[in-house]
N, C-alpha and C positions, 0 to 999 in steps of 0.2 A: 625912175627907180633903177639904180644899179645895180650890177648883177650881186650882187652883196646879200642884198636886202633881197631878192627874188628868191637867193638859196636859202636864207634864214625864212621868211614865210612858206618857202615851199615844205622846209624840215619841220618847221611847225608843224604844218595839215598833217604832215607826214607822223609825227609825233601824238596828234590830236587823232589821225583816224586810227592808229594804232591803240591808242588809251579807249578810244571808243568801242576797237573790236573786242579789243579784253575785257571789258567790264561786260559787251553782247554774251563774249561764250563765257565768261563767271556764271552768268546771268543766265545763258542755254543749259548750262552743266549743272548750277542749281536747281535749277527746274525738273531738269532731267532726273537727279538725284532725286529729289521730291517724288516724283512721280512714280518711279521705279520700289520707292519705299512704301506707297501706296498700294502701287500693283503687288510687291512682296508680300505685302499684307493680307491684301483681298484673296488674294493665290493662297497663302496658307492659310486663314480663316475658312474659306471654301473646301480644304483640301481637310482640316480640320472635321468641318459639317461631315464630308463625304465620310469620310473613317467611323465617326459618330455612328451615321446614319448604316452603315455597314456592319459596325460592331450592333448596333440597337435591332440590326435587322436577324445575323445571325442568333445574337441572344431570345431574340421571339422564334426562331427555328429550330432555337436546343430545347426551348421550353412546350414548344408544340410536340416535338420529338417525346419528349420525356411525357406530356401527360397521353400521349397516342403508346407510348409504352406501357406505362400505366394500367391505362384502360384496358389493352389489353392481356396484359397480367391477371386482371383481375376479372375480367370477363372468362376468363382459360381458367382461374382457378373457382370461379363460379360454374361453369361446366364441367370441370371434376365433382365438384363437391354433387352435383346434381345427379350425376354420374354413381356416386358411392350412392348416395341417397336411394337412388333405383335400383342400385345393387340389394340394398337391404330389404328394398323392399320385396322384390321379385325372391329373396330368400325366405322373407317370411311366408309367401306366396307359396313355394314350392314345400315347404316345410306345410302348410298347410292342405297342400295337394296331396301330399302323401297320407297325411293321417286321412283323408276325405275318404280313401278305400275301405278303411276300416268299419266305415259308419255301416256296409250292408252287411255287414258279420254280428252288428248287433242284432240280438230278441226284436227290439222295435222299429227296425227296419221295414216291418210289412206293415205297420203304422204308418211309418212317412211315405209308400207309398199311395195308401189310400188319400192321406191327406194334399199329395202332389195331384193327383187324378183331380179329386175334390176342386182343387184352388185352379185346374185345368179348365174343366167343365165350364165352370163360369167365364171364360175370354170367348166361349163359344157360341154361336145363333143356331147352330145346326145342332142337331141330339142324336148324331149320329156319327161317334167317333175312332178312330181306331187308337191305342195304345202302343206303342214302340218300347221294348226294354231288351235288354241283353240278356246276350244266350244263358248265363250261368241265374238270370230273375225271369226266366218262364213262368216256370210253378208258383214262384211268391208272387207274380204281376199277376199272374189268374186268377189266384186268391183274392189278392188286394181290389181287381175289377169288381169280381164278383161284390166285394162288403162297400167299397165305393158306389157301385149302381143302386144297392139296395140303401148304401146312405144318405145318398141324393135323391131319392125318390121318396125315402119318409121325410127328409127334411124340406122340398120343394112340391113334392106332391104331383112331381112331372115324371115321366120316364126318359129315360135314356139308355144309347143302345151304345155299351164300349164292347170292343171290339180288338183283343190282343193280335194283333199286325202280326204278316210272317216274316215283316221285315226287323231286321235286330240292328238293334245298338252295338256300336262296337265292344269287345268286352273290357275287364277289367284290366288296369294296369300290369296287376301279375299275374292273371290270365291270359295276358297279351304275348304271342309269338314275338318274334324277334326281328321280321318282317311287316308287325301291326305298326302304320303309320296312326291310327286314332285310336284313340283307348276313350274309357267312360267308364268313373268312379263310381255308377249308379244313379239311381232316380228314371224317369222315362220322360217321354216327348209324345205330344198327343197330335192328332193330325185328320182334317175333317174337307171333305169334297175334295177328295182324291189328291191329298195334299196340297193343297193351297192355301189351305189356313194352318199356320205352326204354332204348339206350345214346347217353349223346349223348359221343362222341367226336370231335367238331368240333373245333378249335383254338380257337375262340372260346370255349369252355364249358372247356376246361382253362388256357388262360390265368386265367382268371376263377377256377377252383379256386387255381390255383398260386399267383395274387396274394393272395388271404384268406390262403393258409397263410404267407406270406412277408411280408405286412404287419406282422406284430411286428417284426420282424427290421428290414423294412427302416423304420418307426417310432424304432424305437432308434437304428439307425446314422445318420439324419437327424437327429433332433431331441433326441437324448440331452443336449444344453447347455441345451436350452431348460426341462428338467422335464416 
């Protein structure tokens, strides 16, 4: 083979490994391209999810937000309401404290005391009791003793021995100094073995039962539109 034919075969290879390497990197670069527009893909679908999953996340913490706001809105305006509610009541309360003084300026004042004795007596084992009343129900609580001992003994057929205390009841509201921490709208408080057994039969202390048992009632009749 003469040198001829050596350089044309040699330009050949040379020609052949060249067409070979170009169709390789067509071939590498296609791929590549492929590949990248995959990853492009996956990368923004994922990047997609993520945003999603972040907007889906914040939007459950506006809404969390918002019913915790809510709630408490409405829990605050349920404690006002509750609030006026005691208001009124504690008005009618006091509104009925006031007239409660009035009751021992009534004629049948020295009736209810007989009958508070009376309804006393019986919480008692001992028949030996002493009477407690304020300074300004002396004379009417000695009276009222007296018709009470003699009423209990015709109608039980027992004796018993009351006993007006020289201890006093605080006095009346508008009998009360200006320094009286406790006042007492009337009625008395009975008290047997040297005070250890207590009737408090005061007007102040039944009010005070009578309103707990009548606050349903009168809660309803007030505030039944309100819920």
């Amino acid at each position: 083979m003469n040198d001829a034919a050596v350089d044309k075969q040699i330009a050949n290879m040379v020609s052949f490994i060249k067409k070979e390497a170009k169709e390789k990197a067509s071939e590498i670069q296609a791929k590549a391209s492929e590949e990248f527009t995959i990853e492009k893909a996956e990368l923004v679908q994922s990047s997609r999810l993520k945003i999603a999953a972040e907007y889906e996340k914040k939007e459950k913490q506006v809404l969390v937000s918002k019913k915790i706001a809510h709630s408490n809105e409405l829990a605050k305006s349920r404690l006002e309401i509750l609030k006026a509610r005691d208001a009124g009541l504690q008005k009618i309360l006091a509104a009925t404290r006031e007239k409660l003084d009035d009751v021992s300026k009534r004629p049948e004042y020295k009736d209810l005391l007989v009958s508070l004795i009376l309804q006393g007596i019986t919480r008692f084992e001992s028949r030996e009791i002493d009477v407690l009343a304020r300074p300004e129900d002396q004379e009417l609580a000695a009276t009222a003793i007296a018709a009470a001992k003699a009423a209990y003994q015709k109608s039980s057929g027992e004796s018993v021995t009351l006993t007006l205390s020289k201890i006093l009841l605080p006095p009346s509201p508008k009998n009360a100094g200006a320094k009286t921490l406790k006042t007492c709208s009337g009625g008395i408080i009975l008290t047997a073995l040297s005070g250890k057994v207590t009737v408090d039969n005061t007007l102040d202390k039944r009010l005070e039962a009578a309103y707990h048992l009548a606050v349903p009632e009168v809660r309803q009749m007030l505030f039944a539109q309100t819920g």
